[in-house]
C-alpha positions, -999 to +999 in steps of 0.1 A: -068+098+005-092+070+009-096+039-021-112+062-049-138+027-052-147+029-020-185+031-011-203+062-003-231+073+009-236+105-012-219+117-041-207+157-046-200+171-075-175+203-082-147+207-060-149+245-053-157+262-022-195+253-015-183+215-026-157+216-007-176+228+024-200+200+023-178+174+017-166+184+051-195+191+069-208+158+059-177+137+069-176+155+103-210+137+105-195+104+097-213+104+064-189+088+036-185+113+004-171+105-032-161+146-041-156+144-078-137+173-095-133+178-133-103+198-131-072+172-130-087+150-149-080+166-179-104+195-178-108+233-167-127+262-169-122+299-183-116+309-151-093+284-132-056+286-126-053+254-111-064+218-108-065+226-065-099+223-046-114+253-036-093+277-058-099+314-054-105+326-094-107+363-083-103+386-057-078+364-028-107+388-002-135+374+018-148+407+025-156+424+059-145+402+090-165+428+116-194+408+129-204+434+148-220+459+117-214+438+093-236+411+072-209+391+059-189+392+093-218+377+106-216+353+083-184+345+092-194+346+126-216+315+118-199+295+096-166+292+125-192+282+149-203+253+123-167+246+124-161+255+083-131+242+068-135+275+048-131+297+078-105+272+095-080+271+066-090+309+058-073+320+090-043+297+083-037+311+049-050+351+060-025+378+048-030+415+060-059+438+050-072+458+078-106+451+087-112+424+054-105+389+056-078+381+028-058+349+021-030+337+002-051+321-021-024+290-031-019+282+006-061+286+013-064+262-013-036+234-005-048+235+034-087+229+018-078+200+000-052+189+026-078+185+052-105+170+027-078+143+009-068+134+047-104+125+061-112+092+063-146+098+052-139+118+024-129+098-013-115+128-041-120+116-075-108+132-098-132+123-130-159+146-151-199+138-143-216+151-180-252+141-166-270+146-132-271+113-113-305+095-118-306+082-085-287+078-048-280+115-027-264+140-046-252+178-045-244+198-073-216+223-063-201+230-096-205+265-095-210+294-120-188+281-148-201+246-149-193+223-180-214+224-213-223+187-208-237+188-171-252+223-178-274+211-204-284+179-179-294+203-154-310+226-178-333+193-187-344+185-152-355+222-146-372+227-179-358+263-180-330+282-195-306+292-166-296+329-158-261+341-170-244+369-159-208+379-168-181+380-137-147+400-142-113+395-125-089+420-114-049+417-121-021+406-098+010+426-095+046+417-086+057+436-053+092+441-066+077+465-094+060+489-074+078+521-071+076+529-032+090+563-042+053+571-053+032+546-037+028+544+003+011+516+028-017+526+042-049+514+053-082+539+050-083+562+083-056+540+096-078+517+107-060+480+114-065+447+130-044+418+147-039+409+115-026+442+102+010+453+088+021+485+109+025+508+084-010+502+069-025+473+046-031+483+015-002+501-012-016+533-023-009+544-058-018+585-059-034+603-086-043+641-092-068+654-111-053+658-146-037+620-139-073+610-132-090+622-161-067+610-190-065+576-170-106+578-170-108+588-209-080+557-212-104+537-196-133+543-222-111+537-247-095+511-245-101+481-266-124+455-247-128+418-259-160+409-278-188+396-273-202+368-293-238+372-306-254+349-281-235+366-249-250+403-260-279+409-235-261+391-203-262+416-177-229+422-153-231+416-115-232+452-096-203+435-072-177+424-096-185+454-125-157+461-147-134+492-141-142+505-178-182+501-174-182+518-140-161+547-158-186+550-182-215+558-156-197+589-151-164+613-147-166+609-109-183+573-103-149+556-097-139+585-074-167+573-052-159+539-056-126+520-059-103+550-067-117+568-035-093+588-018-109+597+015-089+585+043-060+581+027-032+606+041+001+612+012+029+611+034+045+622-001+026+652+003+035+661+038+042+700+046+045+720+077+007+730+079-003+690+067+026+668+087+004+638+075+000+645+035-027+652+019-057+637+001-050+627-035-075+636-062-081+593-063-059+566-051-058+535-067-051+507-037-037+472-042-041+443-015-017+415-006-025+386-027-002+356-013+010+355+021+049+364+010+038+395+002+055+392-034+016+395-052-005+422-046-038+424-065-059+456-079-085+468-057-123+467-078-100+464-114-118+440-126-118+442-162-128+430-203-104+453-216-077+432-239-043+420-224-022+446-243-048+476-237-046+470-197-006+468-196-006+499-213-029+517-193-024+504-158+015+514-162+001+553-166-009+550-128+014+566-108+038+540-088+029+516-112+048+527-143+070+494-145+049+473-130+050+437-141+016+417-141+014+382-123-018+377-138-043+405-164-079+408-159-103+390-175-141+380-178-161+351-181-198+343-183-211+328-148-244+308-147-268+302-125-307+289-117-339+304-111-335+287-075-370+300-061-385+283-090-366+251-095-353+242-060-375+237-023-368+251+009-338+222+011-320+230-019-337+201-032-345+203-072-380+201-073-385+176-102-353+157-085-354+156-050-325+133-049-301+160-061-292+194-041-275+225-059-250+242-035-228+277-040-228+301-065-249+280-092-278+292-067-276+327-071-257+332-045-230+355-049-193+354-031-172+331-019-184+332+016-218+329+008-211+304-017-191+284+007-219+289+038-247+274+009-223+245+006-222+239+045-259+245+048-263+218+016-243+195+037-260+198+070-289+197+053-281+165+033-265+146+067-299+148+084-318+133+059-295+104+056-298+103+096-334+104+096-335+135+116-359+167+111-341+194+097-346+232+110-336+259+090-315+283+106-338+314+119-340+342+094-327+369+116-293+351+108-271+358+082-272+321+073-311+320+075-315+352+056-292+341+025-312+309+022-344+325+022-336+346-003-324+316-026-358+295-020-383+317-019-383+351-006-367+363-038-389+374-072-386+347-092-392+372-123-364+392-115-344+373-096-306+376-096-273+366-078-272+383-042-242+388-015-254+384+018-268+417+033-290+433+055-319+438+027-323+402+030-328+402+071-361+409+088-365+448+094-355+465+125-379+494+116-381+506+158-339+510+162-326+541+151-306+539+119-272+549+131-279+516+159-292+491+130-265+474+116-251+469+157-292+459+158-289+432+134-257+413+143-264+412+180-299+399+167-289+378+146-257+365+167-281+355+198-311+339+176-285+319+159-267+303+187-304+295+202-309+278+171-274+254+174-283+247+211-317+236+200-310+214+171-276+204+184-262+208+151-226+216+162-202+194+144-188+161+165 
């Protein structure tokens, strides 16, 4: 790691994954980055584990890796072309789960700050910034749970309350606690990748229909943590809702959601007529978590019910009657800012130009699209210092699209945190539904790589 008082030429804060990612998209442009990180230094948030750079606080998944019908595949698709550290140590760190991209989440964070503590252009400090820099280049990537002090700093310079919304996480189970005897690997129509385990991806817990409703009823009754007066009227984020909330939108709503069972062939419940099994009445799935295969985490169980009240429940599931919990759910309150309102079409803050905001804090939601807003930030940010133009990305991209929606195609009246997704893409009203989503990505894929040959933006 480089002399913590050596010069730089623009300072990040938060070491997370959109910090992270522009710290290393501006040193691959041989611009000289102090990264400061709170956590280390004596400090952490509700949600961290660690004091490592670029820690996963959720789910160890980064979603879909098809880029061929998919809007965060394309995503991906863009960000390895851009060369992101994200993506690079994502594929060193990736663990089975069919068509998704998971990762061991302690290796994925150790090969992040490996490569970041090991560029020369790159100076970690490990330190706490309580006020927004008055002057020199800056980038704000401190994410959804950023400290009271620096919070209130930012909340000065926009002259606006930020959003909140509340984010849950979903326990971690001990392999060597399943019962295999109930449970069985599979992945959902037995669909697999290179990157898939033989028998299947994901452990398969199997529930039938008098199972599933006392588990459902357990669900709504369990006893959830409180909120305090101020937190009353923050609204959850559709993509990380807690188990027990969806429960209560209905009997079936988890049937059609995380506990789905279509696909899913019991060979438990194999006969002559069925050699494969049968469907389950809803099947609870857990993914690998680490890449020993010793963690597996709970598919959509994110949760605010209390500590006790989930071991106790979550050992009713079938298979999982001894399990033994790694880590419980849990929830925390996530900010974020009004970004078509307080930030330009460079992630600039308006009444600061001097200072970018990057990743989640945005409104962006997910850690690839939190990560691709930190790259952006940073490509962004190493062409002003050059004095060179900068050119978005097109919008037909999943890139372009995702920044568009953060500075300015969204409502600023009702705006709210976003994963990237076709919504946000220019219509393809004329292609035939079933064709669209095909549409979109090869759209999308040849307008963007028109748009790196043009502004020769590829990293050195």
């Amino acid at each position: 790691m480089a002399d913590q008082t050596a010069a730089y030429d623009i300072h990040i804060i938060g070491g997370g994954l959109a910090g992270s990612e522009a710290a290393w998209q501006l040193a691959q442009r041989g611009v000289k980055v102090r990264l400061s990180e709170m956590r280390g230094a004596g400090h952490m948030t509700a949600a961290h584990q660690t004091d490592g750079l670029a820690e996963l606080v959720c789910s160890n998944s980064f979603r879909s890796d098809d880029d061929e019908r998919n809007a965060v595949g394309l995503l991906h698709h863009e960000m390895r072309r851009l060369d992101s550290i994200v993506m690079r140590a994502g594929e060193v760190a990736r663990v089975p789960a069919g068509s998704a991209m998971a990762v061991d989440r302690d290796l994925f964070s150790a090969e992040v700050q490996k490569a970041l503590e090991a560029h020369p252009n790159i100076t970690v400090v490990r330190e706490q910034i309580e006020t927004l820099p008055s002057q020199g280049p800056t980038i704000v990537a401190t994410g959804p749970l950023t400290a009271a002090a620096l919070a209130q700093s930012i909340g000065g310079a926009t002259g606006q309350d930020a959003l909140a919304f509340f984010d849950a996480i979903a326990p971690i189970i001990h392999h060597d606690s399943i019962n295999m005897d109930i449970c069985w690997m599979a992945s959902r129509w037995d669909k697999t990748t290179e990157a898939s385990n033989p028998e299947g991806d994901y452990i398969n817990c199997p529930m039938d229909k008098e199972q599933y409703l006392a588990f459902h009823q357990g669900l709504l009754d369990a006893e959830k943590t409180e909120f305090k007066e101020w937190e009353a009227n923050t609204p959850y984020f559709d993509a990380c809702m807690p188990v027990e909330v969806m429960a209560s939108r209905g009997v079936d709503t988890l049937r059609y959601g995380p506990m789905k069972p279509v696909g899913l062939d019991n060979p438990h419940m194999a006969t002559e007529e069925f050699p494969k099994g049968r469907w389950a009445h809803a099947v609870v799935q857990l993914r690998q978590d680490n890449k020993l295969g010793t963690l597996w985490n709970m598919v959509g169980f994110q949760t605010k019910m209390k500590h006790g009240a989930q071991v106790e429940l979550f050992r009713t599931i079938p298979g999982l009657e001894n399990a033994e919990f790694a880590r419980l759910g849990g929830l925390h309150r996530n900010t974020f800012l009004n970004s078509p309102t307080v930030l330009d079409r460079q992630l600039r803050l308006k009444s600061a130009p001097h200072i970018r905001f990057a990743g989640q804090i945005t409104g962006c939601e997910g850690y690839v699209e939190s990560s691709a807003v930190g790259l952006l930030a940073g490509m962004m940010a190493a062409a002003e210092l050059g004095g060179r133009e900068w050119s978005p990305p097109p919008h037909s991209s999943a890139m372009g699209a995702l920044l568009s929606h953060i500075t300015g195609d969204a409502e600023a009246d009702t705006y709210q945190p976003m994963n990237v997704n076709f919504g946000l893409f220019p219509p393809l009203h004329d292609v035939h539904k079933k064709q669209r989503k095909e549409a979109y990505t090869s759209r999308g894929k040849a307008d963007f790589g028109e748009w790196l040959k043009s502004a020769e933006l590829v990293a050195a």
